[in-house]
N, C-alpha and C positions, 0 to 999 in steps of 0.2 A: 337136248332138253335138260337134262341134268346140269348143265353147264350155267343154262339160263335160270332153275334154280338158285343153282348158288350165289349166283351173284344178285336174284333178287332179295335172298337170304341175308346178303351184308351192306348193299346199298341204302342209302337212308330215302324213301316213300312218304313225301307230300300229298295229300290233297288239299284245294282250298278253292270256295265254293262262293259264291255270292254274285252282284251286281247289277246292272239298270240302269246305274247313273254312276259318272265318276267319282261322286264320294264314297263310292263302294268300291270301285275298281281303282283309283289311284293308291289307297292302303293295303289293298290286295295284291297289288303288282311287289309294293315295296317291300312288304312280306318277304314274297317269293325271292325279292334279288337279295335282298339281308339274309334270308338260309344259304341261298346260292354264295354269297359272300362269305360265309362260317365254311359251308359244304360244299366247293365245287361240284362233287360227286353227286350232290342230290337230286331225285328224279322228282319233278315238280308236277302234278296237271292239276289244270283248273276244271270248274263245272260249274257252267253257266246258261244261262237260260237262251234257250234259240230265238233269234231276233231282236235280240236286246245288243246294246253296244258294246258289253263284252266280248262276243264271239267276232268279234273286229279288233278289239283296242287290245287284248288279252293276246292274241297271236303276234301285232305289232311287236309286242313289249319281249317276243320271241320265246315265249311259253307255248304247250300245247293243251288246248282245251274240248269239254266233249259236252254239248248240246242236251237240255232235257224242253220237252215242249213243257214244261210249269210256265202257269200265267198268272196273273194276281185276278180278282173281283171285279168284273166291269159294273160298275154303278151307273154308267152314263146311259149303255147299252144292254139291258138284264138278260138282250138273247144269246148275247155272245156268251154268258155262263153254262148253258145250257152242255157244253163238249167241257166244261171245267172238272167235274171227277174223274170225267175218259182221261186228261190230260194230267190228272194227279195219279191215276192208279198206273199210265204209262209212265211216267217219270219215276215214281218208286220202283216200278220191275227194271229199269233201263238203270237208275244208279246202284242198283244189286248187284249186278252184272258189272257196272265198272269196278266198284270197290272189290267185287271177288278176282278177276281177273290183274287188275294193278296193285292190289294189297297194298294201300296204303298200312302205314305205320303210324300218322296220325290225321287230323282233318280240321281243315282252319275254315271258319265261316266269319265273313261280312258286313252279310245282313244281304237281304236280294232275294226275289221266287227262289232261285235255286238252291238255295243254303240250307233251307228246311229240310225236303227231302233227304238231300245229300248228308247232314249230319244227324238225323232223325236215324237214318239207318245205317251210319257209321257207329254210333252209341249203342246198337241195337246187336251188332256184331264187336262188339268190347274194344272198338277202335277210340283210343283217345283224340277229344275232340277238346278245341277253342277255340271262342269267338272273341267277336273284335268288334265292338259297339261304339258307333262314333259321335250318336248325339248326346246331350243331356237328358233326352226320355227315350228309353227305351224303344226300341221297336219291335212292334206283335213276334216276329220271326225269334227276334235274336231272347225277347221274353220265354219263349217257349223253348227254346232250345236251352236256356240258362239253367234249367232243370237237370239236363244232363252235362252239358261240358263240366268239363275238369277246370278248365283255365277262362274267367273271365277276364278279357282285357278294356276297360275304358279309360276315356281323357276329364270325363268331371267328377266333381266331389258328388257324396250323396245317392251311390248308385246301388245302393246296399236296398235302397224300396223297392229296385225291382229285380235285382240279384241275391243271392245268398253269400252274406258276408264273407265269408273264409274261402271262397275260391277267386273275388276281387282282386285286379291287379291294374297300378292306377301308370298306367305306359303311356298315354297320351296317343294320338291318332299320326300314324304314319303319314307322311306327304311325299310329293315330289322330290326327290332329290336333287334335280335340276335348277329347281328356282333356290335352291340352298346355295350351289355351288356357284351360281352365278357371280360371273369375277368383272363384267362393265361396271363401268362406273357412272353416277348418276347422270353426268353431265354426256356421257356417250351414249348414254339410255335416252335420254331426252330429243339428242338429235337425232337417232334414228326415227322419233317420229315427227321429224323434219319442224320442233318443237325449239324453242328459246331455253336453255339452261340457267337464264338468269330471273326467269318467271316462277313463281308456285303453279304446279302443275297438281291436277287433281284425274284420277283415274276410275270413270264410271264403269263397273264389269258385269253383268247379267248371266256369267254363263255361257257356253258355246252355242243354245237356242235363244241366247236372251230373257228378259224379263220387262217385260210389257209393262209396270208401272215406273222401273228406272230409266226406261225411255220416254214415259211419258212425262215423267220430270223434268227432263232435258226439252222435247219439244215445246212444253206449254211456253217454256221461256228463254226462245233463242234471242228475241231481244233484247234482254240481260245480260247476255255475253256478249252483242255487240256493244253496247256501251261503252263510252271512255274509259267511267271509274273500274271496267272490266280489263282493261287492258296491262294489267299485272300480274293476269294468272292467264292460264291456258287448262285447256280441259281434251283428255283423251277417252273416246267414245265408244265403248263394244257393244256391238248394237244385239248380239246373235245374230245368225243367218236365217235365221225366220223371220226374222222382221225386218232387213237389211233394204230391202229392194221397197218395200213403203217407206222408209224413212228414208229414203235415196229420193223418192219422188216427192217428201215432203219439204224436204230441204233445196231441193231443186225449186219449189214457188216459194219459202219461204223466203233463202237466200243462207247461205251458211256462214256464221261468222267467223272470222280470220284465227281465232284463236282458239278454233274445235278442231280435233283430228276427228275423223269415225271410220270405223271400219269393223265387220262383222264378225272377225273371230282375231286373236291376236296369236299365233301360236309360241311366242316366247314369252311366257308371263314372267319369268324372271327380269328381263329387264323391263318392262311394264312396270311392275313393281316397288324396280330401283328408281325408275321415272321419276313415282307417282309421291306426293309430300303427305297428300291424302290420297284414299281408295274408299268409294265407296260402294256394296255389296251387297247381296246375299247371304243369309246366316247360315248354308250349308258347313257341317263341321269338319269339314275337310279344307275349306277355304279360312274359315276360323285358328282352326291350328298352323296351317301356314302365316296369317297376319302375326298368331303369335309369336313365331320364329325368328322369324325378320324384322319384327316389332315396328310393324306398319298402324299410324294411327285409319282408323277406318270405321265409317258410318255404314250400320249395319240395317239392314231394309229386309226382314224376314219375308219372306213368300208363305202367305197365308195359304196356298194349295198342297202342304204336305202333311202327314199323317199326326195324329195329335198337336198338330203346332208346333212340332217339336224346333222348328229355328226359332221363334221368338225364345222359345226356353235357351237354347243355346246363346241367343244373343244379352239375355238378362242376364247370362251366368256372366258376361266378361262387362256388361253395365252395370252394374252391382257394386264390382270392384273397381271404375272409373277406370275400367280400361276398356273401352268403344262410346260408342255415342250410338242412339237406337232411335230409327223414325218407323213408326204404325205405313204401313203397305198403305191402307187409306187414305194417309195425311204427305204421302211422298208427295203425286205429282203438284200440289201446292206448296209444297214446305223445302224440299229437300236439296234443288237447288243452291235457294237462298242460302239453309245453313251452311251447307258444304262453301260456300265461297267465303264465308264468313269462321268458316273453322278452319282454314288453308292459312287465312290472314293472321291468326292467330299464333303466334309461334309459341308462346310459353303453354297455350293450350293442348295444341301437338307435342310437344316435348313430354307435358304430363300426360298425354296418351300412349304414349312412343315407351315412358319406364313403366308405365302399368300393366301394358299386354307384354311386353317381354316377362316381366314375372311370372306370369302365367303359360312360359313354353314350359312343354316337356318334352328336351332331345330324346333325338337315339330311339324312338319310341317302334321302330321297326324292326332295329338291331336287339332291342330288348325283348319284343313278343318271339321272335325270331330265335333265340334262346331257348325260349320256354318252349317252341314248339319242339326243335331237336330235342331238348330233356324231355319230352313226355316220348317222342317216337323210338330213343333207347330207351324208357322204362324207367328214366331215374324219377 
């Protein structure tokens, strides 16, 4: 016992807390492997909420994590609220219990149900905490907790209305590593989806569920893409897998034309990526910050179904500075086709998309928070 002491006494104690949706979970991973990178030595666990795709993608990534039943608001259904305090006051007594027994050193939150509790009562027991806020507005969690963290981390300008100036820290949002590293080459990206390299190639993405108006985009006008004067570009199609098996049977009567790939999840977006001449997307800020990296020109199609709106703000912040192009959710499946084939052809257009979002990366944005986390769990 004593033994196990000491060596909790000089090992460096992560916790970090968040998720839901992978733009909470892919900067949180990367977190963890940039301390692990500085600190082989350090003891990482996550805490996340049970049922959500963390307590799956979080063990992949070869972390270990521990479950709280925290659920958000059901608005659709007001009886499922009815066990919501049961399930907030067991979630608080249960990350007590973890924090006492793992002793963290400090505590990194997301944004995600679980982040609240978990650093509501990490600050409450004088454990240094920091969070990591990825959109352009704030969210209610990461708002409330910015009272207490030491270390705010965001990627837009302006975040001082709903933080306190002097603990701001402008790191940009962590991404995937993998689509950075990616070493194919355009032209080998293309043929893996058994695609012409000598075409413009435009890459529609929804997400790993999809997004039902960038598909309906695509359907309203597959006669578009059969056409002649269509026959100089090609278009790669992620449909999600929830909508995978209707638009299989859609395109089965409508007839597919020769120069659409589709398929329901892609799992190497790096070379997707390298493919693709355009991409058009979702303004989730985890996928924003990757365009800016790679300095991919990309039409951005916010999803009106998230908290404040906060993609459309995300996506204004990089239209602003003519680095994206932005279509209204409503105005997609009539519009968005068109533009995008019309913005592919465009090469001086792309070019001046391509130097504008690059100005706007911020490297290293994991290896930097990543920093700041060790400096606060020695005390500096």
């Amino acid at each position: 016992m004593k033994e196990e002491n000491r060596n909790m006494d000089t090992e460096l104690r992560i916790i970090i807390s968040g998720g839901g949706t992978g733009g909470h979970i892919f900067p949180a991973v990367s977190i963890a492997n940039a301390i692990r990178a500085k600190r082989p030595d350090a003891n990482i666990l996550f805490v996340g909420a049970e049922g959500r795709m963390e307590m799956q993608r979080v063990p992949a990534a070869g972390y270990e994590i521990k479950g709280l039943p925290i659920c958000g608001f059901n608005r659709s259904n007001l009886l499922k609220n009815f066990a919501l305090p049961y399930k907030m006051l067991k979630s608080d007594f249960m990350v007590r219990r973890i924090l006492k027994q793992f002793r963290p050193m400090a505590a990194v939150g997301v944004g995600g149900y679980a982040s609240y509790p978990t650093l509501k009562a990490a600050a409450r027991m004088g454990i240094p905490c920091l969070i990591q806020e990825q959109n352009s507005f704030a969210g209610k969690t990461n708002k409330i907790l910015g009272k207490v963290a030491r270390k705010i981390c965001v990627a837009y300008e302006g975040m001082e209305r709903f933080f306190p100036a002097d603990r701001i820290m402008m790191t940009g949002n962590p991404v995937r590593q993998a689509l950075l590293e990616t070493t194919v080459s355009r032209e080998d990206a293309i043929r893996s989806f058994g695609l012409d390299p000598s075409k413009k190639t435009i890459l529609f993405v929804g997400g790993s569920l999809g997004a039902r108006t960038v598909n309906e985009s695509i359907l309203r006008h597959l006669d578009e893409l059969k056409k002649a004067d269509c026959n100089d570009l090609q278009v790669i199609w992620q449909t999600g897998r929830y909508y995978s098996a209707q638009i299989a049977e859609e395109l089965k009567q409508a007839g597919q034309p020769e120069n659409l790939v589709v398929t329901d999840f892609i799992s190497d977006m790096g070379a997707a990526y390298r493919a693709a001449d355009l991409v058009v997307s979702r303004a989730g800020a985890s996928s924003i910050s990757e365009f800016c990296l790679i300095g991919k020109p990309v039409i951005l199609v916010p999803s009106p179904n998230v908290a404040e709106d906060h993609q459309t703000k995300n996506a204004m912040a990089l239209v602003e500075k003519d680095a994206a192009l932005y279509v209204k959710d409503a105005d997609a499946p009539d519009t968005l086709l068109q533009l995008a084939i019309s913005t592919v052809r465009d090469d001086a257009r792309l070019k001046k998309l391509n130097e504008n979002i690059l100005k706007l990366a911020l490297p290293d944005s994991a290896a930097i928070i990543a920093d700041s986390v060790i400096r606060m769990a020695e005390g500096k």
